[in-house]
C-alpha positions as CSV (number, residue, x, y, z in Angstrom):
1,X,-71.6,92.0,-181.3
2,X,-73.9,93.6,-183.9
3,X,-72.8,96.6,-184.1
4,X,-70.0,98.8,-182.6
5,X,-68.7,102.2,-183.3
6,X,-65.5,103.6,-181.2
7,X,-64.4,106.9,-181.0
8,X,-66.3,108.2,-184.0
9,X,-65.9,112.3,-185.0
10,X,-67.6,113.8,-188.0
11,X,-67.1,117.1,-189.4
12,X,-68.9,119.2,-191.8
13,X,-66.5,122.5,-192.2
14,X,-66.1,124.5,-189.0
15,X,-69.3,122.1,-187.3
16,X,-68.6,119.4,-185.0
17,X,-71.6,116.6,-185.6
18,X,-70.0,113.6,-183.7
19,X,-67.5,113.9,-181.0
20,X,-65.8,111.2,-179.8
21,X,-69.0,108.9,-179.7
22,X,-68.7,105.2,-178.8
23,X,-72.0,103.5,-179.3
24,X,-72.4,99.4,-179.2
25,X,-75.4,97.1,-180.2
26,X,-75.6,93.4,-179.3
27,X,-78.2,91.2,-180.1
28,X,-81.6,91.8,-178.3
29,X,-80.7,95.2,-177.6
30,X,-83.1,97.8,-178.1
31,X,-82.2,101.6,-178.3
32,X,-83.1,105.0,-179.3
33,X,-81.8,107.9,-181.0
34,X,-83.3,111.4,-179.7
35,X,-82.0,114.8,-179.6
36,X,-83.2,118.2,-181.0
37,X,-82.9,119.7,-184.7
38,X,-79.5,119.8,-186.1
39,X,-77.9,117.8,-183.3
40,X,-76.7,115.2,-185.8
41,X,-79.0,112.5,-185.3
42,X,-79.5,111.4,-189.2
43,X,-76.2,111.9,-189.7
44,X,-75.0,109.0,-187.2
45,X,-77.4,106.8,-188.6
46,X,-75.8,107.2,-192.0
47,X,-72.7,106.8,-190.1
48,X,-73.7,103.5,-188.6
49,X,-75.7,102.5,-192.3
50,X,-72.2,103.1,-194.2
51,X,-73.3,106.2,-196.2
52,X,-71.0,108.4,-194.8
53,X,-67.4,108.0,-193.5
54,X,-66.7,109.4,-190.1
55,X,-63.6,111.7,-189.8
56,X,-62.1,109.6,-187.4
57,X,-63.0,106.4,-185.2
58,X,-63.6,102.8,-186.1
59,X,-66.8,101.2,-187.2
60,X,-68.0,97.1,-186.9
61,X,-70.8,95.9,-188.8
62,X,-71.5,92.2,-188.8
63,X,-72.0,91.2,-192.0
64,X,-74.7,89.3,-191.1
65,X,-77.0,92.0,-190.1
66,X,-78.1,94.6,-192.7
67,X,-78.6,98.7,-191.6
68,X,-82.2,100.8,-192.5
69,X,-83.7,103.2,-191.6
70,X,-86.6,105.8,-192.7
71,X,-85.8,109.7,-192.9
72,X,-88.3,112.1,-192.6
73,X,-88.3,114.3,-195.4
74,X,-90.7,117.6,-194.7
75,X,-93.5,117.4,-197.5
């Protein structure tokens, strides 16, 4: 196992980003993250990259494998 997250919530105030989300990555997997604006998207990935704590669940990283990824900031 690369990667696993179980039962993961995130709030930000009253707003409900993650819900309950179990995700899992294993070696040769490949996946994608899509979704429209505002539906949290970024904010998982820093979830799953360690730059911010979820609310509630449990995260696995292997330390073997390192997290990245590119955000798109609007110019």
């Amino acid at each position: 196992m690369l990667l696993s997250a179980e039962h993961l919530s995130l709030n930000f105030g009253i707003r409900q980003l993650l819900n309950n989300v179990n995700f899992y990555l294993t070696e040769g997997d490949k996946t994608g993250i899509i979704g429209i604006n505002g539906t949290g998207k970024s904010t998982f990935l820093k979830v799953l990259a360690g730059e911010i704590e979820p609310d509630e669940g449990t995260l696995f990283r292997n330390p073997n494998i390192k997290i990245s990824y590119l955000s798109q900031n609007p110019v």
